[in-house]
C-alpha distance (Angstrom), angle and dihedral (degrees) to the residues before:
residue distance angle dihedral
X1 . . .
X2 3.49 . .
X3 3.40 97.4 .
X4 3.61 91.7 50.2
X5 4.18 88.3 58.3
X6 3.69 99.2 41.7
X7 4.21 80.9 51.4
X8 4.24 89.1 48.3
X9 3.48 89.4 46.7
X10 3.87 99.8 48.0
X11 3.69 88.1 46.7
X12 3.41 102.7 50.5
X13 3.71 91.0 50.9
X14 3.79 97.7 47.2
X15 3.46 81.3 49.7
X16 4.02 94.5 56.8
X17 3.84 84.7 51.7
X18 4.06 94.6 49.0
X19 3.95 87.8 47.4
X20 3.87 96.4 39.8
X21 4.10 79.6 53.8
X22 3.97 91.5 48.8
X23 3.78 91.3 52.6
X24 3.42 91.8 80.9
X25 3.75 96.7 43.6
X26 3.78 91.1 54.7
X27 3.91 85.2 41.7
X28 4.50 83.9 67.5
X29 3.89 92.4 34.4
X30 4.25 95.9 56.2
X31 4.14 92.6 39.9
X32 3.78 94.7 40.8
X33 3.78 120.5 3.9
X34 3.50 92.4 -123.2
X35 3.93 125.0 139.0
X36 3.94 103.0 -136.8
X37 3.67 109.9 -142.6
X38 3.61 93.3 174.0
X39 3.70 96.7 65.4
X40 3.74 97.6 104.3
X41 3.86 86.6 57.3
X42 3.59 91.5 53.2
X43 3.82 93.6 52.5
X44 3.64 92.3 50.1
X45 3.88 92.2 47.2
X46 3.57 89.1 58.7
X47 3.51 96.2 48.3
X48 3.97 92.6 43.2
X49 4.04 82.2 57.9
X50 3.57 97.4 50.0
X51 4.13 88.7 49.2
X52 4.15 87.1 45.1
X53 3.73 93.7 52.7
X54 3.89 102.0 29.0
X55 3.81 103.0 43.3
X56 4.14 103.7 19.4
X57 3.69 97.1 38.2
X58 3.60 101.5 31.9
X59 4.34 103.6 -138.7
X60 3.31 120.1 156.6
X61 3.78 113.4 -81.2
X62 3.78 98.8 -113.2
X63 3.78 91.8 41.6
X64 3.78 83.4 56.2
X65 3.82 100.1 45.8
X66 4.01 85.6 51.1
X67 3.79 87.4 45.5
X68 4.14 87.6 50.9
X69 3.35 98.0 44.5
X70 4.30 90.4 50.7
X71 3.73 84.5 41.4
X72 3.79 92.8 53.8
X73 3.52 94.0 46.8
X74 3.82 102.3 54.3
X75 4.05 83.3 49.4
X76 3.91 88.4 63.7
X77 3.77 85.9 44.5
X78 3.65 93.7 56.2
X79 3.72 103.2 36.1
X80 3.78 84.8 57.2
X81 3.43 86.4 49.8
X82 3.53 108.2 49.2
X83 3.49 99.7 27.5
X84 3.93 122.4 25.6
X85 3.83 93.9 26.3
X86 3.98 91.0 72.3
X87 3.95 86.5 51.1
X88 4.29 101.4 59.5
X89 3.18 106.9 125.7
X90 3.91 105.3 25.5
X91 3.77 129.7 105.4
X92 3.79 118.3 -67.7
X93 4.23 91.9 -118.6
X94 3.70 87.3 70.9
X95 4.02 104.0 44.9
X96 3.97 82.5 49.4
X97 4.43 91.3 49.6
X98 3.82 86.6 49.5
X99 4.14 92.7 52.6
X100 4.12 79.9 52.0
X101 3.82 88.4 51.8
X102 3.46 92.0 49.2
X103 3.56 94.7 52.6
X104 3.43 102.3 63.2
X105 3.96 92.7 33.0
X106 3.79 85.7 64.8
X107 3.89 88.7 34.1
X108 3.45 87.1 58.7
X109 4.00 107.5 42.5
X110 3.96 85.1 47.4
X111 3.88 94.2 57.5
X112 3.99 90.1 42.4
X113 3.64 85.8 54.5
X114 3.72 106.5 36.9
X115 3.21 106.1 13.4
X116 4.04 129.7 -136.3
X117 4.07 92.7 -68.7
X118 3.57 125.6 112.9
X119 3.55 120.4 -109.5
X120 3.79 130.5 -164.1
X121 3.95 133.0 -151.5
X122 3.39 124.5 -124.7
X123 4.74 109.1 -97.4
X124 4.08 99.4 -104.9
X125 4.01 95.6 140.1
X126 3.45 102.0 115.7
X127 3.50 117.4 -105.7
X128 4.03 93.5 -127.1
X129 3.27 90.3 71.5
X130 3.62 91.6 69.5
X131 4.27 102.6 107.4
X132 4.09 119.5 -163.2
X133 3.42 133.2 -176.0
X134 3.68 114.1 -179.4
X135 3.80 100.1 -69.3
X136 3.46 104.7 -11.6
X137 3.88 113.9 85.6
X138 3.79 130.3 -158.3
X139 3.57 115.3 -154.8
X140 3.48 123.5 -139.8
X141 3.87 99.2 -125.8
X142 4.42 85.4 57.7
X143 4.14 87.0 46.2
X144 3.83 88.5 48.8
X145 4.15 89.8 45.1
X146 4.32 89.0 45.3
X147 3.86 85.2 60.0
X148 3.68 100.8 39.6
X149 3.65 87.9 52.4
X150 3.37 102.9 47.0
X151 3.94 85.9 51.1
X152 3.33 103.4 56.8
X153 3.33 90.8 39.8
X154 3.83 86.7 61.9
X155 3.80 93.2 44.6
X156 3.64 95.7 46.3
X157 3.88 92.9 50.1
X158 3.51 90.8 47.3
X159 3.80 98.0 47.4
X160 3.77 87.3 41.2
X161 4.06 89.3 55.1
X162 3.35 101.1 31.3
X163 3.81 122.0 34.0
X164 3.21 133.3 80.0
X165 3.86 99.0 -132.6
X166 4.21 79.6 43.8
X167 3.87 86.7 60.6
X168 3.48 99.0 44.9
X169 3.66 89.9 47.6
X170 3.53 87.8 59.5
X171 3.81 94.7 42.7
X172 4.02 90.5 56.3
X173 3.93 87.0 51.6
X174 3.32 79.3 55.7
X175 4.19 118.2 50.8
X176 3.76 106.8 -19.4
X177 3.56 86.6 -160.4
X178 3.56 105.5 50.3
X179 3.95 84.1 45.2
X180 3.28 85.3 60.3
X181 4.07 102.1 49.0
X182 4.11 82.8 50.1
X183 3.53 86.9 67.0
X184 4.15 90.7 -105.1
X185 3.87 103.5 159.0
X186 3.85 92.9 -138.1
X187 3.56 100.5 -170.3
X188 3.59 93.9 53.1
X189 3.72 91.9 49.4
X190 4.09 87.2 53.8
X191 3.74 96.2 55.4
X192 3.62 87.4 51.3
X193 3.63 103.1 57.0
X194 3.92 86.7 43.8
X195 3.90 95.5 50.1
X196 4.06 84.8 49.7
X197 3.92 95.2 41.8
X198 4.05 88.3 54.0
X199 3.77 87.6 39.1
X200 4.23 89.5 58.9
X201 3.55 94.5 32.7
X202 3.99 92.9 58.0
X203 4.35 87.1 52.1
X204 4.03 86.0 50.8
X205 3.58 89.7 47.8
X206 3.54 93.3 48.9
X207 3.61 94.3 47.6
X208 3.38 89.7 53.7
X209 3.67 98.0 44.8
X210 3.73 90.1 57.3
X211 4.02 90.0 61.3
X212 3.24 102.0 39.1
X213 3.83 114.8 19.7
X214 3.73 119.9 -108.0
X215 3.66 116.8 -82.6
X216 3.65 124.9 159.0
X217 3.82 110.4 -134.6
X218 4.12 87.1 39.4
X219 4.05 87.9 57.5
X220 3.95 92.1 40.3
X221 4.02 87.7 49.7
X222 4.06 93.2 45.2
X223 4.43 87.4 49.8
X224 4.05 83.0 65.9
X225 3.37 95.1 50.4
X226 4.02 83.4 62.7
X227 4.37 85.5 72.6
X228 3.69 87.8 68.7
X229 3.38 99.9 40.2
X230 3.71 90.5 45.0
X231 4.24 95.7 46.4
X232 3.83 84.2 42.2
X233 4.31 92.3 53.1
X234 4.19 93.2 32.7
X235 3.86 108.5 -91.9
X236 4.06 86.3 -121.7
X237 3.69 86.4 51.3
X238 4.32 125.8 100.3
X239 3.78 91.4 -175.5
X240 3.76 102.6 36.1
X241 3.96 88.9 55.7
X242 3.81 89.5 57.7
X243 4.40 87.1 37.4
X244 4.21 81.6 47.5
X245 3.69 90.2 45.8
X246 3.60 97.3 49.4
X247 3.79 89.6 44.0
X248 4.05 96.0 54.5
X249 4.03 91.8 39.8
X250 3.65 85.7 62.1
X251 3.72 98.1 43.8
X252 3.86 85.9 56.1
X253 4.05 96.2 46.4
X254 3.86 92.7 49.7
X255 3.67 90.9 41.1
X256 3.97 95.6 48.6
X257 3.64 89.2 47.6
X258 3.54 112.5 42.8
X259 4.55 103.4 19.5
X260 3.75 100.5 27.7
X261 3.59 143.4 -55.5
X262 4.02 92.2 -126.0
X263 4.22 91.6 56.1
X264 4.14 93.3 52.5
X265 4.28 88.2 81.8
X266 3.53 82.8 56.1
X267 3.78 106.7 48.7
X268 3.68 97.9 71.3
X269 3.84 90.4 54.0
X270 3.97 90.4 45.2
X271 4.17 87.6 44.2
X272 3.68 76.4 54.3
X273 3.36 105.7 70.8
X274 3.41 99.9 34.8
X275 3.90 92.1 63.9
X276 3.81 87.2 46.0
X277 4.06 87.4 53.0
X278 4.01 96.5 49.6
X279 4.31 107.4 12.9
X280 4.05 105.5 29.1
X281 3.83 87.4 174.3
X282 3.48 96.3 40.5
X283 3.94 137.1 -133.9
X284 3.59 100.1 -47.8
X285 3.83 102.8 10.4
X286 3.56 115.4 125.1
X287 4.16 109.4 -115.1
X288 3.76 112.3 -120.4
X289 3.88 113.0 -136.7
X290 4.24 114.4 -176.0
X291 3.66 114.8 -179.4
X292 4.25 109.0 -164.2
């Protein structure tokens, strides 16, 4: 019974970490329809900051997570800027080929730079975070991933609901071109949802960095596992990626533990194709009905 816990509770908090990573996925998908390929990248480029400024320059961790975090942000900015912005108004094949491009541009300049080691943070969780219950132990990293989750998850929904630069988000998702004859500055709204997409992929990727290490390929490989988080949750939906995170963390727990370690990189890929088979728009995704 133990076991069983200590698997539940591993699960649930990978899956916080895979959902906190599809946030800003869905964040691109809602404001653009665009599938991000690149988002991998962008999660290890945050977490290749926070190493850079927390390990090889030596600041102050929270001085660096605020520097990351700005950093991050003014990468979505200019992304958008140099490399979707010339693309409004073309067909949706070639916005998707350029995310590709990016991804192994930024593949590439990381591995010239860093190379294809692993590299480790320094251990400045605090140690309070640290939950037990008998057997079962709750690290602090998954404690501090619960609450970021859950966080954004409340901002997100909020902004989403609530704002006006949420609602016209959601109204460019919608009809670019009636955004636009509302007054809607479009572009403006795209380099916002990029900025905050590279802004939550850089926490995920520091999250993740702190369990694992920071590697390149092993970041790249964990940003695909966001499409079947993302189809599992709804890709338009803020709480279903979290719902489809949690869901697809515990697959892999209860699949590592009880079938074998080797087949939980594969669940999330078969999970995949099941939901494609019976729930194309997923749990929460809205269905899409076009009458000619």
């Amino acid at each position: 019974m133990e076991f069983f816990l200590q698997l539940l509770i591993n699960g649930m908090a990978l899956g916080f970490l895979y959902g906190l990573a599809a946030l800003g996925f869905v964040m691109i998908y809602k404001s653009s329809s665009v599938l991000n390929f690149a988002h991998g990248e962008l999660m290890a480029l945050g977490a290749f900051l926070f190493l850079t400024l927390s390990v090889w320059a030596g600041l102050p961790i929270p001085l660096v997570f605020l520097l990351t975090l700005a950093g991050s942000f003014a990468l979505g900015f200019l992304v958008e800027r140099l490399f979707l912005r010339p693309l409004i108004g073309e067909s949706l094949i070639r916005v998707i080929m350029l995310t590709v491009g990016l991804s192994a541009m930024f593949k590439g300049l990381m591995l010239f730079i860093f190379g294809g080691n692993l590299h480790n943070y320094p251990d400045f969780l605090p140690e309070g975070l640290n939950l037990r219950f008998g057997a079962i132990q709750i690290p602090s990293v998954y404690v501090a991933a619960f609450l970021m989750g859950m966080l954004f998850l409340g901002v997100f929904g909020y902004f989403f609901k609530y704002s006006s630069q949420g609602i016209y988000m959601r109204a460019v998702a919608d009809d670019q071109t009636a955004a636009l004859s509302l007054g809607v500055h479009v572009r403006r709204v795209f380099a916002l949802s990029w900025a905050i997409a590279a802004l939550v992929a850089a926490m995920s990727g520091i999250i993740l960095g702190i369990i694992n290490g920071i590697n390149v390929h092993e970041l790249s490989a964990i940003g695909l596992k966001v499409f079947p988080v993302v189809i599992l949750g709804g890709l338009d939906s803020i709480g279903g990626a979290i719902v489809g995170g949690v869901i697809i963390g515990l697959l892999e727990s209860f699949t590592g533990g009880y079938v074998s370690p080797s087949l939980r990189e594969v669940v999330p890929y078969i999970a995949l194709v099941f939901i494609l088979m019976v729930k194309p728009y997923g749990l929460f995704g809205l269905v899409e009905i076009e009458r000619v």
